[in-house]
LUMSE-798759 format. One record per residue (C-alpha): residue number from 1; x negated, y, z negated. Coordinates in nm, 4 decimals, m for minus. Last residue first. Example, Ala and Ser with C-alpha at 12.3 -4.5 7.8 and 13.67 -1.06 7.14 Angstrom:
2
num|X|Y|Z
2|m1.3670|m0.1060|m0.7140;
1|m1.2300|m0.4500|m0.7800;
***
This chain:
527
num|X|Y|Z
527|m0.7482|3.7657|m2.9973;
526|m0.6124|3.3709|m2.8190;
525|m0.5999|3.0470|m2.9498;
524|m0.5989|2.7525|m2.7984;
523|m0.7578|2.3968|m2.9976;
522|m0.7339|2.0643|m2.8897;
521|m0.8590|1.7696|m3.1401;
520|m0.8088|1.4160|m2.9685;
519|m0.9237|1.5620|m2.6610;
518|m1.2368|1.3057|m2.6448;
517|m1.4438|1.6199|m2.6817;
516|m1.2701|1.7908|m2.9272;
515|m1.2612|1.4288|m3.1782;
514|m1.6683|1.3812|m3.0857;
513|m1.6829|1.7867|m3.1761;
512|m1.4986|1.6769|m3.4934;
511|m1.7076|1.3959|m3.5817;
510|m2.0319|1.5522|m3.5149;
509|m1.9489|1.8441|m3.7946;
508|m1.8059|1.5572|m4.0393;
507|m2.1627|1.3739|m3.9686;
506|m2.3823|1.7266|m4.0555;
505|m2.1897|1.7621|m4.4052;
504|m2.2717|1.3624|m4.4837;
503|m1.9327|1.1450|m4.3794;
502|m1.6893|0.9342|m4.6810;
501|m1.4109|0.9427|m4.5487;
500|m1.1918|1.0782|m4.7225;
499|m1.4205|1.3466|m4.9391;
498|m1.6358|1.3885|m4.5936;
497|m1.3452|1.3688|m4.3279;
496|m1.1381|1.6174|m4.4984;
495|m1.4047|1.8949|m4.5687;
494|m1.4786|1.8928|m4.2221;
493|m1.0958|1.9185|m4.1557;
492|m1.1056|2.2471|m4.3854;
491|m1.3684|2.3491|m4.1892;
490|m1.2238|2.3518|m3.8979;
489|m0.9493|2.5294|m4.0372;
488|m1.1291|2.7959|m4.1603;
487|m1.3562|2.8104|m3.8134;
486|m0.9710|2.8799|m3.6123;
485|m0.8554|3.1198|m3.8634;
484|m1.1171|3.3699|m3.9029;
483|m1.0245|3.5579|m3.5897;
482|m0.8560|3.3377|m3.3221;
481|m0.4893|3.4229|m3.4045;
480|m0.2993|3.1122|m3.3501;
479|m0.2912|2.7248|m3.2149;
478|m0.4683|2.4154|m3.3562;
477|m0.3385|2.0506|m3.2257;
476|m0.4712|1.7719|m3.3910;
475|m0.4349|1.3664|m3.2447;
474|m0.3771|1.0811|m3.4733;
473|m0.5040|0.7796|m3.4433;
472|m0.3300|0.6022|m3.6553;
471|m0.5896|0.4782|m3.9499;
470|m0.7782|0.7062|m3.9346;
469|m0.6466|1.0270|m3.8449;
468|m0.3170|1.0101|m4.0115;
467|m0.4930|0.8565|m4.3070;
466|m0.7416|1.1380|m4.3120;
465|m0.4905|1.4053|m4.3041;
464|m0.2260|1.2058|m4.5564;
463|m0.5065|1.2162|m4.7790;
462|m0.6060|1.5710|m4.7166;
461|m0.2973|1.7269|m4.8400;
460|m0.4147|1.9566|m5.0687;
459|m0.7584|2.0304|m4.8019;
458|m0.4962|2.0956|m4.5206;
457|m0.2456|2.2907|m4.7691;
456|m0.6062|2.5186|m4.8490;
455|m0.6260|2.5587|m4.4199;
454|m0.2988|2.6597|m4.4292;
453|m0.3104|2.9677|m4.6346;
452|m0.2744|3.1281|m4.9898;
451|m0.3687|3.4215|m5.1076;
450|m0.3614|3.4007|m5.4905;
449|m0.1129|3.6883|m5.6408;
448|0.1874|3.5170|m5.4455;
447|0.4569|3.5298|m5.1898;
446|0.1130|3.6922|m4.9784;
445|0.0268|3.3929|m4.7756;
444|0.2843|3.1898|m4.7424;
443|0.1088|2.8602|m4.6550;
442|0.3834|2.5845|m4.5309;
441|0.3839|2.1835|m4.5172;
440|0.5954|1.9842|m4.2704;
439|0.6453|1.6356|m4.2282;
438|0.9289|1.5913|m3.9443;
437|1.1544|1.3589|m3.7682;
436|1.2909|1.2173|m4.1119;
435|1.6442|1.3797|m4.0708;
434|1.5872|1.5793|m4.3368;
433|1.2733|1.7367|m4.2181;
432|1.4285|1.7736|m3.8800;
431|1.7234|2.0202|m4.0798;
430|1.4334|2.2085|m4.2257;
429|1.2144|2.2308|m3.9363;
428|1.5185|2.4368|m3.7234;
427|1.6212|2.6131|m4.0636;
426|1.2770|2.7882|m4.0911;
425|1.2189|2.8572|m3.7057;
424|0.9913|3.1452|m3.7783;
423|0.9496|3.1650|m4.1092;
422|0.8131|3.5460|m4.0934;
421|1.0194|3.8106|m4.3401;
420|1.1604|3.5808|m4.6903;
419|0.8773|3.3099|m4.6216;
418|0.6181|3.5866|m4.6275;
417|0.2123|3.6515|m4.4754;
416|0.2549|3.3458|m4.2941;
415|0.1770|2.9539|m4.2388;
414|0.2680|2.6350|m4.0869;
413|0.1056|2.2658|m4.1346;
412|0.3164|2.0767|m3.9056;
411|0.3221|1.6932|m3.9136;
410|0.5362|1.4732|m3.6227;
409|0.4820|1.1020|m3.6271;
408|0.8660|1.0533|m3.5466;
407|0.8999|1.0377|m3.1522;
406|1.2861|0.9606|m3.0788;
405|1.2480|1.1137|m2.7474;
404|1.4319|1.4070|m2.7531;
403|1.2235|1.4381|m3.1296;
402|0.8957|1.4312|m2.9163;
401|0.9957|1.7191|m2.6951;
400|1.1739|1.9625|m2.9263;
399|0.8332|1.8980|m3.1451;
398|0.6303|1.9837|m2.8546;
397|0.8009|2.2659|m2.7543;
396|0.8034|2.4054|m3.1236;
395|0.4404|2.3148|m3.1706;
394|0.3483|2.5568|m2.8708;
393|0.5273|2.8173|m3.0273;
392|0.3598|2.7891|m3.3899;
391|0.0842|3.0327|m3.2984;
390|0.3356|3.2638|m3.3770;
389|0.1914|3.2614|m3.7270;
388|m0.0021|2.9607|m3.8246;
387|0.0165|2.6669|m3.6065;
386|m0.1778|2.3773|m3.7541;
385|m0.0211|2.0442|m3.5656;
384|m0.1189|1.7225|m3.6712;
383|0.0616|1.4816|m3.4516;
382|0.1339|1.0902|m3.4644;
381|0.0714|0.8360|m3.1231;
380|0.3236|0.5749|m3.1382;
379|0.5162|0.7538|m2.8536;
378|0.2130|0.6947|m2.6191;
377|0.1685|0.9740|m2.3817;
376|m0.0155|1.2235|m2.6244;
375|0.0456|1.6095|m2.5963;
374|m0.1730|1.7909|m2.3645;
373|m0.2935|2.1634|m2.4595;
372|m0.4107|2.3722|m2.1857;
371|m0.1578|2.5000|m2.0538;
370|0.0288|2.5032|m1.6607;
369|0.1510|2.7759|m1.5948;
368|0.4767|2.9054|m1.5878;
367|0.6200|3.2360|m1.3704;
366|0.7432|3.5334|m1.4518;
365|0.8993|3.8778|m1.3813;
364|1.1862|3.9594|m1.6070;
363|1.4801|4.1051|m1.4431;
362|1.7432|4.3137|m1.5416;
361|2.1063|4.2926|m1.5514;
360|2.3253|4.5942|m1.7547;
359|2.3926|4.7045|m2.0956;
358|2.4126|4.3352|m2.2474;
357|2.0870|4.2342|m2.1162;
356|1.9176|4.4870|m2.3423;
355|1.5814|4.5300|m2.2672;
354|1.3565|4.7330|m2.5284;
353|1.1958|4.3808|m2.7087;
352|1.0356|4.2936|m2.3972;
351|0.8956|4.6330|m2.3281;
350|0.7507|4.6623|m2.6857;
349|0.6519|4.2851|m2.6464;
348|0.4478|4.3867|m2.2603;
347|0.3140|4.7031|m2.3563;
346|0.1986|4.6481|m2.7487;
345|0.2182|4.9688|m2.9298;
344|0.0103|5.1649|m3.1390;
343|0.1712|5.4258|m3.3754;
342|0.1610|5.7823|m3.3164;
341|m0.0402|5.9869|m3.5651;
340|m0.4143|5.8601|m3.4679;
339|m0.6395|5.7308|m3.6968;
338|m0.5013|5.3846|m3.6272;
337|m0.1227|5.2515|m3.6864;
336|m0.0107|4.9088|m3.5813;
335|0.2936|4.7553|m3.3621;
334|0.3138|4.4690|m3.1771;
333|0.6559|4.3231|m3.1372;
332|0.5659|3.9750|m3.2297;
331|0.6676|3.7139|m2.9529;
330|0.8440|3.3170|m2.9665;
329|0.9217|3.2279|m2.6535;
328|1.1648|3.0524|m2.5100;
327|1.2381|2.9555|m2.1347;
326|1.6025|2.8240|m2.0275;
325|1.8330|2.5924|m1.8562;
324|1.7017|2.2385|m1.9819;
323|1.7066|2.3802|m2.3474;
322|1.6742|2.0715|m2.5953;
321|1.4559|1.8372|m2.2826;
320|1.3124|2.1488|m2.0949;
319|1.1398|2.1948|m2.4439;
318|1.1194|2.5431|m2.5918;
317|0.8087|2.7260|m2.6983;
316|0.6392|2.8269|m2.4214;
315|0.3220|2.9815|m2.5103;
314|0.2872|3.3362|m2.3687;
313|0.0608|3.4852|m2.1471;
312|0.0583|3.8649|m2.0592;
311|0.0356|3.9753|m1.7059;
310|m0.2423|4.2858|m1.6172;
309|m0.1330|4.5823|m1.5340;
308|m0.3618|4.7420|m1.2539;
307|m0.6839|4.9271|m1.4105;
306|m0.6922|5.3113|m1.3803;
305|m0.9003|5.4947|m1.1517;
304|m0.9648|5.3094|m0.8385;
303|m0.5333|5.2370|m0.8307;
302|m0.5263|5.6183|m0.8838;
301|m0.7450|5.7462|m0.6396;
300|m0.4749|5.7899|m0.3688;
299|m0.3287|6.0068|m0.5846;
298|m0.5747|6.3003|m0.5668;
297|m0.7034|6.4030|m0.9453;
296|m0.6877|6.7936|m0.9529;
295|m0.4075|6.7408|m1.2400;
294|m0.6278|6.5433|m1.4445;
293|m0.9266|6.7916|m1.4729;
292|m0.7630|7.0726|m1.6280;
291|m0.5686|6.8545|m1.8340;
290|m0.8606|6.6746|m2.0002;
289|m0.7772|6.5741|m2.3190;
288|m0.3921|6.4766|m2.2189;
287|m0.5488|6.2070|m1.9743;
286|m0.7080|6.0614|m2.2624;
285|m0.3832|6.0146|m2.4483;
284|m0.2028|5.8462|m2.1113;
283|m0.5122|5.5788|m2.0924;
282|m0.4855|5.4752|m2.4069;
281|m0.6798|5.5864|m2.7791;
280|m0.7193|5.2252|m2.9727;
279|m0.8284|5.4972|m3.2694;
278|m1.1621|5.2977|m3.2530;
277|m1.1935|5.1928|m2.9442;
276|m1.1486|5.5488|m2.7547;
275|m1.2928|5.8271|m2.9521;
274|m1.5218|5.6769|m3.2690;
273|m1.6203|5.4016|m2.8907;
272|m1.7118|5.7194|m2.6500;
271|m1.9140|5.8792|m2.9369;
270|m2.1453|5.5792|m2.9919;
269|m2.1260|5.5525|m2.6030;
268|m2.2390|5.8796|m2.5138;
267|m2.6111|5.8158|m2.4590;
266|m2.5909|5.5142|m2.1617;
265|m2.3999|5.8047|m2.0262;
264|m1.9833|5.8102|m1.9109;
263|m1.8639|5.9962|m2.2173;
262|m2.1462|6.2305|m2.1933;
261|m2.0639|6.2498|m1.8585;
260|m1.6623|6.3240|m1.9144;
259|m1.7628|6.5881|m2.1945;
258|m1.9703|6.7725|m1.9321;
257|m1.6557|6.7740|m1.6881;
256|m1.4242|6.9426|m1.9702;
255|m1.6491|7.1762|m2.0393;
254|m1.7028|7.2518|m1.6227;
253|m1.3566|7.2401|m1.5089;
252|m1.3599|7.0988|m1.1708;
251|m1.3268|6.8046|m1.2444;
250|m1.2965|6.5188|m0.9844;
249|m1.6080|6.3204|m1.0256;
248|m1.5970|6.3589|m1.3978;
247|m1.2719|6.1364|m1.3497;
246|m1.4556|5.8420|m1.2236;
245|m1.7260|5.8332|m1.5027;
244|m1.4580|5.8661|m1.7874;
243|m1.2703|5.5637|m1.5702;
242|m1.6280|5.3916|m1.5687;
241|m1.6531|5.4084|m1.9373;
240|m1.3457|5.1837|m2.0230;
239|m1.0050|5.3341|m2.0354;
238|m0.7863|5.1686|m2.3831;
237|m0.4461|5.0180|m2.1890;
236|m0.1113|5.2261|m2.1791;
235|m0.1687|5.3524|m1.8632;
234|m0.1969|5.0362|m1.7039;
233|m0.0803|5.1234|m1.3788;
232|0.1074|4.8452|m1.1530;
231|0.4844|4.8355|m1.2294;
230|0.5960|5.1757|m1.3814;
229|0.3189|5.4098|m1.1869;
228|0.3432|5.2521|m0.8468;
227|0.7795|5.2244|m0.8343;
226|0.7219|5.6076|m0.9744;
225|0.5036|5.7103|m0.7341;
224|0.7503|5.5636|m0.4753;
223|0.6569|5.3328|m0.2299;
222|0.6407|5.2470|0.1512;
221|0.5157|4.9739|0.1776;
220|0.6114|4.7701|m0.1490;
219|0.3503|4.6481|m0.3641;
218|0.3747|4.2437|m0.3834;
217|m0.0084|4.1848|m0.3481;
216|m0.1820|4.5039|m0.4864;
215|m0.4020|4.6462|m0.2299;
214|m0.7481|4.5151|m0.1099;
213|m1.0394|4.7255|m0.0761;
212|m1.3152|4.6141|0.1714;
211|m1.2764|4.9592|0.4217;
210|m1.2767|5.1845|0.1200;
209|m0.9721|5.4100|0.0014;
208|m0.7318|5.1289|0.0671;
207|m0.4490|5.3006|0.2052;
206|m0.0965|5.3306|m0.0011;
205|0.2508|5.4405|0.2219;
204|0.3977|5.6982|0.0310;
203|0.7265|5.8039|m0.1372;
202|0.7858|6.1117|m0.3851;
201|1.0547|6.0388|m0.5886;
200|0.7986|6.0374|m0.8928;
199|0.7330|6.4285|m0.7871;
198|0.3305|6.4556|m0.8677;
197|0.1805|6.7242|m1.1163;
196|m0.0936|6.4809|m1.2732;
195|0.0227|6.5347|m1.6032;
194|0.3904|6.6055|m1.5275;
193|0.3858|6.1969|m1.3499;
192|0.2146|6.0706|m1.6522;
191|0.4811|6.1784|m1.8913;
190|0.7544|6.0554|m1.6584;
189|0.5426|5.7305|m1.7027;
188|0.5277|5.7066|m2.0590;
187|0.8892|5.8019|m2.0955;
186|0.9925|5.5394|m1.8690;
185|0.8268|5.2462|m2.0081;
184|0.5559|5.1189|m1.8348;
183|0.5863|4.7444|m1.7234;
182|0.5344|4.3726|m1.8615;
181|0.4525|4.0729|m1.5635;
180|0.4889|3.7832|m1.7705;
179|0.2508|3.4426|m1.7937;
178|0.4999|3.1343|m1.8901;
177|0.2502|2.8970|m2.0424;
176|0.2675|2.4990|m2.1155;
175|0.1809|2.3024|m2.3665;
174|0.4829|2.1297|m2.3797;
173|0.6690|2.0575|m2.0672;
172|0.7462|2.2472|m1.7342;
171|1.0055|2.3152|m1.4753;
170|1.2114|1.9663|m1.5577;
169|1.5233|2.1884|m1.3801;
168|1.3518|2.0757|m1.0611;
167|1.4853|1.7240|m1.0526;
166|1.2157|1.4644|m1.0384;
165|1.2942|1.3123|m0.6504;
164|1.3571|0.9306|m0.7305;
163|1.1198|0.6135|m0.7794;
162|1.3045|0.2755|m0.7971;
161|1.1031|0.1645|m0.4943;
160|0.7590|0.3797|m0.4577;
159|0.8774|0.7408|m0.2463;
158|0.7624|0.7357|0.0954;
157|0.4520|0.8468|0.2155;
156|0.4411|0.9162|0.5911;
155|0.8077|1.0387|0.5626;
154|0.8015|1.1892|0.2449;
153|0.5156|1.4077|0.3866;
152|0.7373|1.5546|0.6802;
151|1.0467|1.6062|0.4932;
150|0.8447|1.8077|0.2324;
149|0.6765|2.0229|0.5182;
148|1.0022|2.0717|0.6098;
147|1.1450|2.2234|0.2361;
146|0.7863|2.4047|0.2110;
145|0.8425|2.5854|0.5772;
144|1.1946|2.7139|0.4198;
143|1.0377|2.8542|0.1239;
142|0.7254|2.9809|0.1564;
141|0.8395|3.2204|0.5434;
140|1.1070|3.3916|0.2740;
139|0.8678|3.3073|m0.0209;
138|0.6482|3.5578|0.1328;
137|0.8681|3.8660|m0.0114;
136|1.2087|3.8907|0.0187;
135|1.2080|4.2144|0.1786;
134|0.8995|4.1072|0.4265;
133|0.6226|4.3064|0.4027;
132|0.4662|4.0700|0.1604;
131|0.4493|3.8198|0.4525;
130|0.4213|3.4189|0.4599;
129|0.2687|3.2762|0.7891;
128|0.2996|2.9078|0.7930;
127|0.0803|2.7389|1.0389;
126|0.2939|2.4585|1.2432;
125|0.3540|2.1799|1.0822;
124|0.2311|1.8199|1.0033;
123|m0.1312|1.9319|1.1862;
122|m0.3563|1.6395|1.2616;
121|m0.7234|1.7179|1.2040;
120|m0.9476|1.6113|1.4959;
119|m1.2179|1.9156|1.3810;
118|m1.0788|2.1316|1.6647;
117|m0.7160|2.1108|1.4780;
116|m0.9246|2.2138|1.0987;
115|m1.0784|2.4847|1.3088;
114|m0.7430|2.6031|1.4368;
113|m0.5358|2.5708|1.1045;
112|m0.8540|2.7833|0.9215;
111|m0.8491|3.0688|1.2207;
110|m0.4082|3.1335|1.1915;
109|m0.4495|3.0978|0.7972;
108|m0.7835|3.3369|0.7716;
107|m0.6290|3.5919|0.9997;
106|m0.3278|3.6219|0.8044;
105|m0.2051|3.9899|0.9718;
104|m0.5328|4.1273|1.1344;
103|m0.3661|4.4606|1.2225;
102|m0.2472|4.5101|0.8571;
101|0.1320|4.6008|0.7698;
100|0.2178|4.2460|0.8602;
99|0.0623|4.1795|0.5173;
98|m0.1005|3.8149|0.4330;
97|0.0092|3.4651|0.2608;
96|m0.1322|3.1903|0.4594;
95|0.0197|2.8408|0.4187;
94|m0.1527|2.5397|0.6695;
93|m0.1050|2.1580|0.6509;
92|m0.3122|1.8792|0.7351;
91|m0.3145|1.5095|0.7817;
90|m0.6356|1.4085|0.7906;
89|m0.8136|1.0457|0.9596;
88|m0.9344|1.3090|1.2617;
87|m1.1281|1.4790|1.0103;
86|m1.5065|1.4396|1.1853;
85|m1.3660|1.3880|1.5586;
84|m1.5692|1.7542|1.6827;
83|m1.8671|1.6659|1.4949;
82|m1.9973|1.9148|1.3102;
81|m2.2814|2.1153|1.4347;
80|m2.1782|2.4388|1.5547;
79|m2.0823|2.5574|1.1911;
78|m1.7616|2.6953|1.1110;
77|m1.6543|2.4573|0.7915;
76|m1.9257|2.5669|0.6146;
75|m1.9249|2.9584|0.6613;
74|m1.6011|2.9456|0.5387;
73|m1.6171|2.6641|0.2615;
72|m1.8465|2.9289|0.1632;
71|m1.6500|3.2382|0.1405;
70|m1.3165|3.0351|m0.0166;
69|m1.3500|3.1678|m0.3595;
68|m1.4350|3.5420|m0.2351;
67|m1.1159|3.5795|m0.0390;
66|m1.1728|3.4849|0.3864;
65|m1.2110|3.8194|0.5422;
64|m0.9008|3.9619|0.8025;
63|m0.9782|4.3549|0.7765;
62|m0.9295|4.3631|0.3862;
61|m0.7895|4.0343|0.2769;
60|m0.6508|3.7276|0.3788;
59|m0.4902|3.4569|0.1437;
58|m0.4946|3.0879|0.1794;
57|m0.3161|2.7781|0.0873;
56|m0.3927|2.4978|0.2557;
55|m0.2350|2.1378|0.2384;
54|m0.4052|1.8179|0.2381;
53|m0.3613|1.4741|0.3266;
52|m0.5875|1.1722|0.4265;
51|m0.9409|1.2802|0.2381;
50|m1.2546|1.0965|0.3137;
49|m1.3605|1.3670|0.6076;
48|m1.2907|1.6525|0.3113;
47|m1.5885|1.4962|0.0686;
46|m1.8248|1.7553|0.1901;
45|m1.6102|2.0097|0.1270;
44|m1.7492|1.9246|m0.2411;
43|m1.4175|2.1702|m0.3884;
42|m1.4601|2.4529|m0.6176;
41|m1.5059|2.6634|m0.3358;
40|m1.1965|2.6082|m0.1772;
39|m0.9881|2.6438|m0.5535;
38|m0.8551|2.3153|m0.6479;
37|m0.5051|2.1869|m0.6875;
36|m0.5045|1.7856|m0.7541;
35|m0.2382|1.5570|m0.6856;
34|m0.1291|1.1873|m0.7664;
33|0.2184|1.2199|m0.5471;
32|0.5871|1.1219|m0.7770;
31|0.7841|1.3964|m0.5692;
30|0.7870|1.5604|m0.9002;
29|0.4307|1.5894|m0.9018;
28|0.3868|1.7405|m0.5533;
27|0.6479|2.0232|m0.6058;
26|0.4358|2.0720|m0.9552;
25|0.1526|2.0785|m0.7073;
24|0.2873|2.3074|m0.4811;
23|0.3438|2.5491|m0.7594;
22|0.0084|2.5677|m0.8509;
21|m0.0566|2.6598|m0.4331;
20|0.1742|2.9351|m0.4865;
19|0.0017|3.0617|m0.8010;
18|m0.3089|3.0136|m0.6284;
17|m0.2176|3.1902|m0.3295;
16|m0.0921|3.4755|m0.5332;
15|m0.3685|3.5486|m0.7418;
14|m0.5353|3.8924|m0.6696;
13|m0.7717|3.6982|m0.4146;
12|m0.6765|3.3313|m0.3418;
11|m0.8299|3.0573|m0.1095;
10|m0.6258|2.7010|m0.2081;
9|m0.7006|2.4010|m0.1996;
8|m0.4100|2.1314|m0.2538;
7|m0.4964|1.7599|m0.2594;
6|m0.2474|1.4801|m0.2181;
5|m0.2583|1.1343|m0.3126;
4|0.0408|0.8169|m0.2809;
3|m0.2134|0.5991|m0.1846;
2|m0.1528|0.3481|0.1231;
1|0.0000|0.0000|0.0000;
***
């Protein structure tokens, strides 16, 4: 029987590709296919005349170049001396993802398909040629072309007997992220628009200012300064040195352009960090320093200037299994105060937390990735989770998970500052504690005079820890702030495995790595 094994590569600049090329592989997983999605030059394109199917996802940028991780499976797959028959045993497919709004509109999809056909390959479809100009985007060209290319595959493979399609509600399981797109709030942004004197009606069609520059993916041609300003500028973000650097450029005030170089020279960054790092000062506050200089700023500097708005990952923390129709997370509105008189804010929880669905629709963007924590396959297999905090999230999805399917070697160690404020999900492990799904023990850290937190209920409980580990095979899952948390808890486990089990100091810290390395100790946390 032929093997049921696909490999996606994909060539991605800003992201896209590789987000569309992910999501071919969770196509390719549910169709029952062993697959792997690698990055062109991450691949041995060596090994490409032993592979049977592939599919190609690539980006083009500037004026029609390959992106940077697919620059030398470029120059190797154009040289003059491989044989012309060389992937004749390859069934190939072709996705670019490019900008009719360039004159070299997916260049490197149209030129990879037509090597790949001189090279013997055999093409299942025709090159697909997604386009961001397009008003739904490139899944307009994505979709359909994915639904035939589909039909094609299943026919050369079909699925094993017994085997159906995985439904597409399954959209992820524990472990995984859902990364979110956050965006300026309107106050911020009006604010910006006064500083730099520019009408947020105004619409404009955005040029690269140099020849190599690429745009933002999915920003609409023409736009409004407004549209530019709420969705892609991180104006709430701390500027770096280069954006002091930058803006000294266009000053024409001269105090206000000598405090921009001092900001911006190897000298001026002891006073750079007491004005930006420290306070957490943003982008908008800066911009208020130096009015004379920010309103002679031209716009089509702005994406150069300040950074694009970067997504925000969150741990799911809802199983597909409890909630098959939704995503949950489990966020902290960030909120903090500095030197400065206005608080600090998080952008993408203080944006979350400011929609109302109830006063009209709105739209989130997202889309889940896959984590990196992987929960054991065999339902004898018990978990130690430590998930202080929000950190818990993951341990929610995995619990939801495990309890669908009847899984009861489930141990949480939870902790925060007060049961009465921050118990996230108190009456959810309650009620599985009484049903006998769930051993849970919880740190609140400041319900008492002694600070107390879940690395001393690890050391407590340390028995059950090393029994669990020993004897069972446990496997530990750490999630959380990654301050002093994560090396607490480690130690706590070192301390575990020498009064339990008897190690030296130096065998408990070999132990542990040996438990990390063989995945039976996973850790993700995040600053």
């Amino acid at each position: 029987m032929v093997e049921r094994k696909l490999l996606v590569l994909f060539g991605s600049q800003t992201g896209t590709a590789q987000d569309t090329a992910e999501r071919i592989g969770r196509e390719a997983k549910r169709r029952h296919f062993r697959c792997r999605v690698e990055a062109l030059d991450s691949y041995d394109v060596a090994n490409l005349i032993n592979e049977l199917l592939v599919i190609f996802v690539c980006a083009t940028t500037g004026q029609g170049d390959p992106p940077d991780n697919m620059k030398m499976f470029w120059r190797f797959l154009f040289r003059k001396n491989l044989p012309p028959g060389s992937l004749c045993q390859l069934d190939y497919a072709v996705l670019g993802l490019g900008d009719s709004s360039y004159p070299k509109f997916n260049f490197v999809a149209k030129k990879l398909h037509k090597r790949v056909l001189q090279l013997g390959g055999n093409p299942l479809l025709p090159v697909a040629l997604g386009d961001d100009q397009h008003d739904l985007g490139p899944d307009a060209v994505v979709d359909p072309w994915l639904l035939a290319l589909w039909d094609k595959i299943l026919a050369l493979y079909p699925l094993p007997p017994g085997l159906e399609i995985i439904s597409p509600d399954v959209r992820f399981s524990a472990g995984d992220v859902v990364m979110i797109q956050p965006q300026n709030c309107p106050e911020d942004v009006q604010q910006f628009c006064q500083l730099l004197r520019l009408d947020p009606d105004r619409r404009f069609v955005l040029k690269p200012t140099e020849p190599d520059a690429s745009l933002p993916a999915l920003l609409p041609q023409p736009c409004t300064i407004r549209h530019l300003v709420t969705h892609y500028l991180d104006i709430s973000c701390v500027p770096r040195r280069s954006f002091f650097e930058l803006l000294s450029y266009f000053s024409t005030n001269e105090l206000e352009r000598e405090k921009l170089q001092e900001f911006s020279s190897a000298q001026g960054q002891e006073e750079l960090y007491s004005y930006c790092n420290r306070p957490r000062r943003t982008t908008l506050e800066a911009l208020w320093d130096f009015p004379h200089t920010t309103c002679a700023i031209p716009p089509e500097y702005l994406l150069d200037l300040i950074p694009r708005i970067r997504p925000r990952a969150f741990s799911i923390a809802s199983s597909t299994l409890a909630h098959p129709d939704r995503i949950q997370i489990l966020m902290a509105v960030v909120r903090y105060k500095t030197q400065l008189s206005k608080p600090r804010r998080g952008l993408c929880s203080t944006w979350l937390a400011s929609l109302n669905p109830e006063q009209g629709d709105f739209r989130v963007p997202l889309w889940v990735k896959k984590g990196g924590m992987k929960f054991p396959a065999d339902p004898d297999t018990p978990v130690i989770m430590i998930g202080p905090g929000t950190g818990v999230a993951p341990f929610r999805a995995a619990i939801q998970e495990r309890v669908a399917q009847g899984r009861r070697g489930n141990c949480l160690f939870f902790g925060c500052r007060q049961k009465s404020k921050d118990f996230y999900c108190q009456a959810e492990w309650e009620e599985l504690v009484t049903k006998g799904f769930l051993t849970l023990f919880t740190a609140f850290s400041r319900d008492q005079e002694e600070k107390v937190y879940v690395q001393h209920r690890i050391q407590e409980n340390q028995r059950l820890v090393w029994e669990l580990l020993n004897s069972r095979n446990a496997h530990i899952y750490l999630a959380g702030n990654a301050k002093q948390m994560p090396a607490a808890v480690a130690e706590a486990l070192q301390l575990v495995l020498q009064l339990e089990g008897g190690l030296s100091p130096s065998e408990a810290e070999e132990h542990l790595i040996a438990l990390e390395r063989s995945q039976r100790f996973q850790s993700e946390t995040w600053s």
